[in-house]
C-alpha positions in Angstrom: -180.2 21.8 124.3 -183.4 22.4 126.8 -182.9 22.5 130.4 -185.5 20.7 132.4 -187.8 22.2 134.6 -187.7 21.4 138.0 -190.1 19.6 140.2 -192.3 21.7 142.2 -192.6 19.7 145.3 -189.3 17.0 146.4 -191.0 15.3 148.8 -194.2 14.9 147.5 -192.3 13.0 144.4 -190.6 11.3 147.2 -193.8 9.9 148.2 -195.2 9.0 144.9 -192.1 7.5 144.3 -191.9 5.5 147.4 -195.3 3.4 146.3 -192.7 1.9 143.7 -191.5 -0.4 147.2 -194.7 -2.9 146.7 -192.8 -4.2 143.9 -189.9 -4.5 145.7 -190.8 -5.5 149.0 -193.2 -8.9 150.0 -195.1 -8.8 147.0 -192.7 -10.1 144.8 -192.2 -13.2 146.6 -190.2 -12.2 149.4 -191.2 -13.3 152.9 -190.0 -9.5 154.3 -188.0 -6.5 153.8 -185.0 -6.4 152.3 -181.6 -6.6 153.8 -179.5 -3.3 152.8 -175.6 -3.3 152.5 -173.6 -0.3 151.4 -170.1 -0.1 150.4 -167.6 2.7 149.6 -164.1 3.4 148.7 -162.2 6.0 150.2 -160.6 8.2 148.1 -161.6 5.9 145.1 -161.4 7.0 141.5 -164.3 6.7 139.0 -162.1 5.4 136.5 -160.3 3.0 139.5 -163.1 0.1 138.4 -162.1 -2.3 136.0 -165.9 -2.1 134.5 -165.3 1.6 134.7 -161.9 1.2 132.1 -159.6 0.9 134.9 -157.0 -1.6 134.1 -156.6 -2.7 138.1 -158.4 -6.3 138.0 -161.9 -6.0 140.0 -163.7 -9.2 138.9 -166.0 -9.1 141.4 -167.7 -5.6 141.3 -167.7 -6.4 137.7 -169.9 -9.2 138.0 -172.0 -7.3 140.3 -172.3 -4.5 137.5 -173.2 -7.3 135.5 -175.8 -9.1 137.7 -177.1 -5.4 138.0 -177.1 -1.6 137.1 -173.9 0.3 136.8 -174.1 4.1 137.0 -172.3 6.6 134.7 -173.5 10.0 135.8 -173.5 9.9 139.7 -171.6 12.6 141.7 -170.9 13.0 145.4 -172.4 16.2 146.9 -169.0 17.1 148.1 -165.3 16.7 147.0 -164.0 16.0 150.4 -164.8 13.0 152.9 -166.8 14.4 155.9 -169.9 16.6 153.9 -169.6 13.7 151.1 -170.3 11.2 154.3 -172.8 13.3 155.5 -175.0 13.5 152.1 -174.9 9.8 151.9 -176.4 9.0 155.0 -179.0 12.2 155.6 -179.9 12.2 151.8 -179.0 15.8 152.7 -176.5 18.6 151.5 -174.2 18.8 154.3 -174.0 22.6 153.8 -177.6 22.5 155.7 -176.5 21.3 159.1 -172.9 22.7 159.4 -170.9 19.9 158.0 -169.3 21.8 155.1 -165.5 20.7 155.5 -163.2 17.9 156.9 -163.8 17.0 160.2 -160.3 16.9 162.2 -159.2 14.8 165.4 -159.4 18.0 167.3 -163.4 19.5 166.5 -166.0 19.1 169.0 -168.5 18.9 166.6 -169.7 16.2 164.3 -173.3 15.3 162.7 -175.9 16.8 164.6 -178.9 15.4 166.3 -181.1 16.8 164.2 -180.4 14.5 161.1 -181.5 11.8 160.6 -179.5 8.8 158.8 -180.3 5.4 157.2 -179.4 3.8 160.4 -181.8 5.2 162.4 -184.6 5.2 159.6 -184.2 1.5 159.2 -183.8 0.8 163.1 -187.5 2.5 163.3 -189.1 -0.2 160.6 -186.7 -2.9 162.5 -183.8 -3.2 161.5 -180.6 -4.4 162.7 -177.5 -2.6 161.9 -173.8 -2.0 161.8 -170.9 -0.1 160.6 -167.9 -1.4 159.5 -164.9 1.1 158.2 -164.6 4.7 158.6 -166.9 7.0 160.0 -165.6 10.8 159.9 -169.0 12.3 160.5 -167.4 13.6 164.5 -165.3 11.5 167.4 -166.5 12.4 170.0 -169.0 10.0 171.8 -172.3 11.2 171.1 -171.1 11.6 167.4 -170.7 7.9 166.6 -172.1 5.4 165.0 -173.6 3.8 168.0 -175.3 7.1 168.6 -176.8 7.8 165.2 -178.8 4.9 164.3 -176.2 1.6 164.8 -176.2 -0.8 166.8 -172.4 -2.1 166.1 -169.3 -0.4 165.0 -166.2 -1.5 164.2 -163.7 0.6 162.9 -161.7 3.9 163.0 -163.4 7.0 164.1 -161.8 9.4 160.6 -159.4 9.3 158.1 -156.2 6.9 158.5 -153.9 9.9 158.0 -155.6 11.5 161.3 -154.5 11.7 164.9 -154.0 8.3 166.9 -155.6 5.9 164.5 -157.9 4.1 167.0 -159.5 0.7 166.1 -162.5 1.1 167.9 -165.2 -1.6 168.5 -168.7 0.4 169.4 -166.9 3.0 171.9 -164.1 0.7 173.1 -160.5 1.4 171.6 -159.3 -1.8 170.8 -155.6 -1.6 169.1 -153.9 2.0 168.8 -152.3 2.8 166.2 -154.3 0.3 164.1 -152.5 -2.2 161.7 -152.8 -0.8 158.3 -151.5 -3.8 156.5 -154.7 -6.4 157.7 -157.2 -3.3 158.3 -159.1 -4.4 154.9 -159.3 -7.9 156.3 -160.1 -7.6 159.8 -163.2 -5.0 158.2 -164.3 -7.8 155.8 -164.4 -10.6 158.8 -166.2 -8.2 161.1 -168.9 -7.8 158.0 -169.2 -10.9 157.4 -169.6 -12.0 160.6 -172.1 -9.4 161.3 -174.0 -10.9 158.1 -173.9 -14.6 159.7 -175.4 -13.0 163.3 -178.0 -10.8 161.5 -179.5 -12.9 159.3 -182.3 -13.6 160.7 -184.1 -10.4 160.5 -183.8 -7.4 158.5 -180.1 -5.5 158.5 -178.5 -2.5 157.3 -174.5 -3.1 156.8 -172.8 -0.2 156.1 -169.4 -0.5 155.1 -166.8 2.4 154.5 -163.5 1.3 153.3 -160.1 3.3 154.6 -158.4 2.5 151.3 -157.1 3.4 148.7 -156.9 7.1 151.1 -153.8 7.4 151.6 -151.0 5.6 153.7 -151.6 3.0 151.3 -151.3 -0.3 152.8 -152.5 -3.9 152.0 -152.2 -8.1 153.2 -149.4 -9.8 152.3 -151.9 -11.6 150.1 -152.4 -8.5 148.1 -149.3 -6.7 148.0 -147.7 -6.9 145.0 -150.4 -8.7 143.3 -151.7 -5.9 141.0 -149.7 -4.1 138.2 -150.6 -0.9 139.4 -148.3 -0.4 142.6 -149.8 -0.5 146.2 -152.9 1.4 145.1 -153.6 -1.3 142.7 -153.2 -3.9 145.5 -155.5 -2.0 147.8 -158.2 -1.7 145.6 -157.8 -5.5 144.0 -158.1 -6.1 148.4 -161.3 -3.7 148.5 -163.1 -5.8 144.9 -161.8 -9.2 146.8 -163.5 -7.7 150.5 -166.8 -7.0 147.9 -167.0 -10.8 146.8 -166.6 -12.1 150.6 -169.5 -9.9 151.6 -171.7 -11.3 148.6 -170.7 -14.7 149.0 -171.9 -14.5 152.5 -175.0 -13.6 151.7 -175.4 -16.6 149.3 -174.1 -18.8 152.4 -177.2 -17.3 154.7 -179.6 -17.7 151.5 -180.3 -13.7 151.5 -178.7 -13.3 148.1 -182.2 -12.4 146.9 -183.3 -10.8 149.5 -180.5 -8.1 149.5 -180.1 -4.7 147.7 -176.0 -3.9 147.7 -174.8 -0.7 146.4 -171.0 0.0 146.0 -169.8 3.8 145.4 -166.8 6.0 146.7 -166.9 9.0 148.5 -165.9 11.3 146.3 -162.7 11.5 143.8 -159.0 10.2 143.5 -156.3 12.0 146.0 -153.0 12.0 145.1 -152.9 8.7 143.0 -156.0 6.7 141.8 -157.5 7.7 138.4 -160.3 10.3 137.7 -161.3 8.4 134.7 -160.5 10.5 132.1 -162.1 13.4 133.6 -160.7 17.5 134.5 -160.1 17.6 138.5 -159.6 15.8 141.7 -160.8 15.4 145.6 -161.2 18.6 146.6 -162.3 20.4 143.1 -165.8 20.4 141.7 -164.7 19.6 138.4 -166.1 15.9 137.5 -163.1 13.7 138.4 -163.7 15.7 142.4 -167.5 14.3 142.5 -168.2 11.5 140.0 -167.9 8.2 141.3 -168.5 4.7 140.8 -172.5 3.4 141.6 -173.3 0.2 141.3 -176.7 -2.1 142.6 -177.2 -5.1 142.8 -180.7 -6.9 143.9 -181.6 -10.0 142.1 -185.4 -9.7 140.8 -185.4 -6.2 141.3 -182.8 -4.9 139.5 -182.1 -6.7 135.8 -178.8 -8.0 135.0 -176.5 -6.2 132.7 -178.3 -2.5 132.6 -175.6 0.7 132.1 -178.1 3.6 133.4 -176.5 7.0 131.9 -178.8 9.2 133.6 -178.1 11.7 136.3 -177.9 10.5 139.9 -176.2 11.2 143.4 -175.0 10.4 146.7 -178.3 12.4 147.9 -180.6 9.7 146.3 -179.3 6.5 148.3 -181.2 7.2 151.0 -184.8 8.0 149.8 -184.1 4.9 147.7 -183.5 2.9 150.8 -186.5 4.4 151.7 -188.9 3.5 148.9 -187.6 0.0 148.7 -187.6 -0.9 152.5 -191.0 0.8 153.1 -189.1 2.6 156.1 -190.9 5.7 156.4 -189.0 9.0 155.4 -187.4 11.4 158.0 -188.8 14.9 158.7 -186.4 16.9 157.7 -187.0 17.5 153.2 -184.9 15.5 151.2 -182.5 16.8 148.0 -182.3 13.0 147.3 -184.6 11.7 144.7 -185.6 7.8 144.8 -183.7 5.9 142.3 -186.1 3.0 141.8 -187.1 3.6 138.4 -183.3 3.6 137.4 -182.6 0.7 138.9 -185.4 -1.1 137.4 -184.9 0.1 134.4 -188.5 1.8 134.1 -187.5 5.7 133.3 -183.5 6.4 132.1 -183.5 9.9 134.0 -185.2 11.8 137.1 -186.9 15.1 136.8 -185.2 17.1 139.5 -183.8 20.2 140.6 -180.5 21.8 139.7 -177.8 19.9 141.6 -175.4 22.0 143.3 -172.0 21.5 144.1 -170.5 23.1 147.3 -166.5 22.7 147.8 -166.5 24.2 151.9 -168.7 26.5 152.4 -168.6 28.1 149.1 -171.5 27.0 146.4 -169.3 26.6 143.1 -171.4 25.0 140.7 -175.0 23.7 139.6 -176.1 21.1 137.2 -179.6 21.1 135.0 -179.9 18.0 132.6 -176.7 17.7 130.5 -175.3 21.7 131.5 -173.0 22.1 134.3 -172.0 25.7 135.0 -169.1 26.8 137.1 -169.4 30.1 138.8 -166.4 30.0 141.0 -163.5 28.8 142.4 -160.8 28.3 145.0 -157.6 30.4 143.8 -155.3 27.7 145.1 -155.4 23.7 143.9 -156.3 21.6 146.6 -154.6 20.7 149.4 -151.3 23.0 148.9 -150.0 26.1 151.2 -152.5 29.1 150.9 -151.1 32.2 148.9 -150.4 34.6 151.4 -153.7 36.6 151.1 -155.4 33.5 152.3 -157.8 31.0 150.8 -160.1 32.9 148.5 -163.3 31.7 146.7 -163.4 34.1 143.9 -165.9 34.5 141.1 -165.2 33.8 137.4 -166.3 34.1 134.6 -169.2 31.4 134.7 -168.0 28.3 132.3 -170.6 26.3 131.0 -170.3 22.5 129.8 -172.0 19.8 128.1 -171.2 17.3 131.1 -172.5 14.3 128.8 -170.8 15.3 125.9 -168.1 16.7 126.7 -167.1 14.6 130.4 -163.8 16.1 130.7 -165.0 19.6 131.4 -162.6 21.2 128.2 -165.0 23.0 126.5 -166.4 26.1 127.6 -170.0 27.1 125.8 -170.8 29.8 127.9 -170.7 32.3 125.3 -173.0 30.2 122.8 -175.6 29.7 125.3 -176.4 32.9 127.2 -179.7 31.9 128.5 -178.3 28.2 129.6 -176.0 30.0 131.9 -178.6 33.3 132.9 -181.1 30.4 134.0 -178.3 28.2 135.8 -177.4 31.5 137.6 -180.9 32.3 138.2 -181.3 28.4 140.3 -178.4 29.0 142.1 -179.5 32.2 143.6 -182.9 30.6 144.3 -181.6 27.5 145.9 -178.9 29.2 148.2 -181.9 31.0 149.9 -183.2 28.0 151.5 -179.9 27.1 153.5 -178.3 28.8 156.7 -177.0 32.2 156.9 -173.8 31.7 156.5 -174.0 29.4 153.5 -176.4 32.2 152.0 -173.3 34.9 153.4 -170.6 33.0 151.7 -172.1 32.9 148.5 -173.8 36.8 148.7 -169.5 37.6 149.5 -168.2 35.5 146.7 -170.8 37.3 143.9 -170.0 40.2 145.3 -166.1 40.8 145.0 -165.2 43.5 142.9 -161.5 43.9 141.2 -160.5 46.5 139.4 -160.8 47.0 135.9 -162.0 43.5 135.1 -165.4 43.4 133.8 -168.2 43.0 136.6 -169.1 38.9 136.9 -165.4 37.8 135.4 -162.7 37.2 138.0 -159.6 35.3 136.7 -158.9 33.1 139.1 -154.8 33.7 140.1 -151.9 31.3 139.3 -151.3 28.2 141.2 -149.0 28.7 144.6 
């Protein structure tokens, strides 16, 4: 199978690509730019979708897969909730700008200054806009949403398994611990709300769910609805908070005047289903970093489209860009506009290998249909560290046919030498254009030697 070449310049594509907005801006009979909402699942499954194969009951974002586009091939840029965060809102890998792992209650850091996210892009071309759900991109102050591009937030500060809990409106603690059981309601209200005050003018909603992370927890008008346990009930909550949003839309006549994406920040935890696919949060396998993506915008987007090319969290951004007309940030893009997916125009992007990071270790890269696998954690996620500590060890690079063969079981390394020598070759390029220390870990992790096993194939040790 051929590998396709990369573009030589990302931003100047960018740019070209962004001339696709006239048709999705004023020109097309809209009297100004559209309204953006964004919603994600935490900890959310790509086969947890009912129009994914998931036997939970979503009605709703299956009708909005079928008034639009559903995705098949789009991955986060991290298995883990703080870099995947990050990536959807700069349009950036997080491994740039030292936001490679989890943020905890106790860091002083968070996302830097220096990025720039949707919010503020869209606040620049006029924009109103809000946050509703979780943020986990840093707690302290000057690391929330108020100070990185929104004008409202209402929600909790990181994940609901973290410190205190707070229910935080803007930088006001409101209710501590918050109520877990009416958390998916009070969010939806708040959006909704938000929706009715906005109206008026331009508005960026974004909206990242708690659920179904874990303490599961739902309304007494959802628990115990689904078949599937409390994880069914949060998620049946989540498609239900989905139809409230687009029905008030309808209410404030925007429904055509709105792009809505749904997506989930990367894979299932503990419960929740992959889909079908090898791995979970936390591993780079598919079922860590392919999610649900689905768009919606009536007489942009057609009705009823599957698109199975390649796409990620990287791309939402410049594809906010291009269809807003907001002008791009400084800082180079990995993302790629989507519009010709979404329209339907072109069924793939010509772009780079993607790269998959899991902390600060690169572990993977994608080109076309290949992904190759070039190391790994020695311990599954999330369980005690062997007693040598967490390594990132080499092995002996896999190779799979992610379009044929999804579930990552076949190994074709050894059939397609020059698939993996080039896939190698773009990962060591790449790497050189990100900090020291990302360009450190992955100069260490090449570099391990162990005794008497052939140089480049390190078998990765049992499972603690």
């Amino acid at each position: 199978m051929s590998i396709i070449n990369p573009i030589a310049d990302r931003r100047s594509f960018l740019l070209t690509a962004a001339g696709a907005a006239a048709y999705a801006r004023p020109a097309r009979g809209r009297s100004r730019a559209p309204n953006i909402v964004l919603i994600a699942g935490d900890d959310l499954g790509y086969g947890d979708v009912g129009c994914y194969g998931s036997s939970i009951g979503t009605p709703n974002l299956d009708q909005m897969a079928q008034d639009g586009v559903r995705f098949t091939q789009f991955n986060s840029a991290s298995p883990v909730c703080s870099p995947a965060r990050a990536a959807i809102l700069t349009g950036r890998y997080p491994n740039r700008y030292g936001i490679p792992r989890v943020l905890d209650t106790t860091d002083t850091y968070g996302l830097p200054d220096t990025e720039t996210t949707i919010a503020q892009m869209l606040k620049g071309a006029g924009y109103r806009t809000m946050c509703v759900g979780k943020w986990h991109l840093g707690s302290l102050p000057q690391y929330l949403p108020t100070n990185r591009g929104f004008d409202e937030f209402y929600g909790i500060p990181y994940s609901i398994d973290q410190g205190t809990r707070p229910l935080m409106h803007n930088l006001d603690i409101i209710e501590q611990p918050a109520n877990l059981d009416n958390l998916t309601q009070r969010y939806t209200q708040t959006a909704v709300d938000f929706v009715g005050r906005a109206k008026d003018s331009p508005f960026f909603l974004y909206m990242p769910h708690s659920f179904p992370h874990i303490p599961l927890a739902a309304s007494s008008a959802f628990k115990g609805r689904s078949w599937q346990g409390l994880y069914g009930d949060a998620v049946q909550e989540i498609d239900w908070s989905v139809g409230q949003v687009l029905a008030s839309l309808q209410t404030a006549g925007l429904d055509s005047q709105t792009l809505v994406m749904f997506t989930s920040d990367h894979g299932p935890w503990y419960q929740g289903s992959p889909g079908g696919l090898r791995g979970r949060k936390g591993e780079t396998f598919e079922g860590g970093v392919r999610v649900p993506f689905i768009a919606r915008y009536p007489g942009f987007i057609p009705g009823g489209q599957v698109c199975r090319g390649f796409a990620a969290s990287l791309d939402i951004l410049p594809t906010v860009a291009a269809v807003t007309g907001a002008p791009l940030p400084r800082n180079p893009l990995d993302g790629l506009d989507l519009s010709p997916l979404l329209t339907g125009q072109q069924s793939d992007l010509t772009r780079e290998a993607f790269l998959y990071f899991n902390d600060v270790y690169l572990q993977a890269a994608r080109q076309g249909s290949w992904k190759l696998h070039a190391s790994r954690f020695n311990m599954h996620a999330f369980t005690q560290p062997p007693a040598c500590g967490r390594l990132n060890l080499p092995i002996c690079p896999e190779l799979y046919d992610v379009v044929a063969d999804a579930d990552e079981s076949h190994d074709r390394a050894d059939r397609n030498p020059a698939v993996v020598a080039d896939l190698k070759g773009r990962m060591a390029q790449q790497i050189q254009t990100f900090p020291s220390d990302i360009v450190a870990a992955w100069q260490a992790t090449m570099g391990l030697q162990v005794s008497g096993t052939p140089a480049g194939c390190f078998p990765v040790p049992p499972q603690s």
